[in-house]
C-alpha positions as CSV (number, residue, x, y, z in Angstrom):
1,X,69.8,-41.6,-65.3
2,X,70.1,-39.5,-62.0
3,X,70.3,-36.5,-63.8
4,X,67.3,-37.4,-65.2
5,X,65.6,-38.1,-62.2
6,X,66.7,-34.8,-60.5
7,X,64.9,-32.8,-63.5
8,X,62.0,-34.4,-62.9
9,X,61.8,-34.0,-59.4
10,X,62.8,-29.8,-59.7
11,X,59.6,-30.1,-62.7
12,X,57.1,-31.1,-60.5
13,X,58.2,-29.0,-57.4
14,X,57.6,-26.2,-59.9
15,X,54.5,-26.8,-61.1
16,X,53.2,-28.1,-57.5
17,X,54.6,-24.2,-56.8
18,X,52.9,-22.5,-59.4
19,X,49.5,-24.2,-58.7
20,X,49.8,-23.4,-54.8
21,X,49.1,-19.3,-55.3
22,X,45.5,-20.6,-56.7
23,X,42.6,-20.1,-54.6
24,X,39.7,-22.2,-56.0
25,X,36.9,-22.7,-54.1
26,X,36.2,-26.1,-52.1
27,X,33.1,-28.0,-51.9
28,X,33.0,-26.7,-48.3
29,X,32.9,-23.0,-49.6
30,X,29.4,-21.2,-48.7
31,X,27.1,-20.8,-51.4
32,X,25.8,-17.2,-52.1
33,X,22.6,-16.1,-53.5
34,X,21.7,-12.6,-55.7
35,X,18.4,-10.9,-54.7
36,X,16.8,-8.5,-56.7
37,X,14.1,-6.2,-55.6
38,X,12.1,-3.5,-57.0
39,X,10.1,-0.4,-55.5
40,X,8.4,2.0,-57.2
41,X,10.5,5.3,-55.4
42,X,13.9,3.3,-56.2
43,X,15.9,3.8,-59.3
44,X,16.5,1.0,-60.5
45,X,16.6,-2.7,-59.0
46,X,18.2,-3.0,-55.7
47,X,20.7,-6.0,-55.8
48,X,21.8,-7.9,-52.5
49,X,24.0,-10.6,-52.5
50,X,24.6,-12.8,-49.1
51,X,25.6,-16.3,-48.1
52,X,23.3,-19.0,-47.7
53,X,23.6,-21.0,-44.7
54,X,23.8,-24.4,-44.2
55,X,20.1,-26.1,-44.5
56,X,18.6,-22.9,-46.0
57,X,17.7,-22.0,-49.5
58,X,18.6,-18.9,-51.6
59,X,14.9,-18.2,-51.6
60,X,14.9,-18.0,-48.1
61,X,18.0,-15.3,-47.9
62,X,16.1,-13.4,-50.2
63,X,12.9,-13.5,-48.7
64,X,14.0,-12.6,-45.0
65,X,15.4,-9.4,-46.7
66,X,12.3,-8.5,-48.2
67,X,10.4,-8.7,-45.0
68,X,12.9,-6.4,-43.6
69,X,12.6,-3.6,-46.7
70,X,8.9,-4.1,-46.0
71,X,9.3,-3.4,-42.0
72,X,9.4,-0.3,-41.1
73,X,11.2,-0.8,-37.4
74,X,14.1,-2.6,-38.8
75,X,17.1,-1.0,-39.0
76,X,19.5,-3.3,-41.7
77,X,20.8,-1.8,-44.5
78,X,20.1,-2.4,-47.7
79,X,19.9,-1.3,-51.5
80,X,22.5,1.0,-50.6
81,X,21.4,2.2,-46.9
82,X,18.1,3.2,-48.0
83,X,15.3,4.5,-45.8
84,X,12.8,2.9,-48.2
85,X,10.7,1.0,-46.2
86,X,7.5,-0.5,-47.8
87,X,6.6,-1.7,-51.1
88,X,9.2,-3.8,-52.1
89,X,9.1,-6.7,-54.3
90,X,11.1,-9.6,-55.0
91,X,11.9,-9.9,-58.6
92,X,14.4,-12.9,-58.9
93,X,16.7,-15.1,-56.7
94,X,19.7,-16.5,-58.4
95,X,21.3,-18.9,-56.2
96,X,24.1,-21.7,-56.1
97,X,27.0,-19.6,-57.0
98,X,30.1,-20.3,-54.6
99,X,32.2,-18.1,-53.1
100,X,35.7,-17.6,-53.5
């Protein structure tokens, strides 16, 4: 019966080992949101992704990024640093996913 026992006990180490290396997010993990955006001059949609902080909405993220593309004097970078500034449009929010 000891020998059973000590079996036992060397199984679940093992699996408590082999489930240690997995990293799955917690319910604390920060949610992110994906903007998309659109502008004539741009090839292509412009995709962001970002966080969403605690007490805001993905709609939110999205839409303080479009106010910056549509500002000329600020300096963020986006849709892959460019100097686009003006006309962009907010095509879709997709929200809720959690990070890693």
């Amino acid at each position: 019966m000891p020998k059973r026992v000590a079996v036992l006990v060397a199984l679940a180490a093992l699996v408590r080992l082999s489930s240690a290396g997995r990293a799955e997010p917690s319910a604390d993990s920060p949610k992110t949101v994906t903007c998309s955006f659109s502008h004539p001059a741009y090839s292509g949609w412009c995709k962001q992704n970002a966080p969403i902080p605690k007490d805001a909405t993905g709609d939110q993220v999205c839409q303080d990024i479009l106010r910056c593309l549509n500002d000329t004097q600020c300096s963020e970078t986006y849709c892959n640093a460019t100097t686009l500034r003006g006309g962009w449009k907010l095509e879709s929010v997709d929200a809720g996913k959690k990070s890693p």
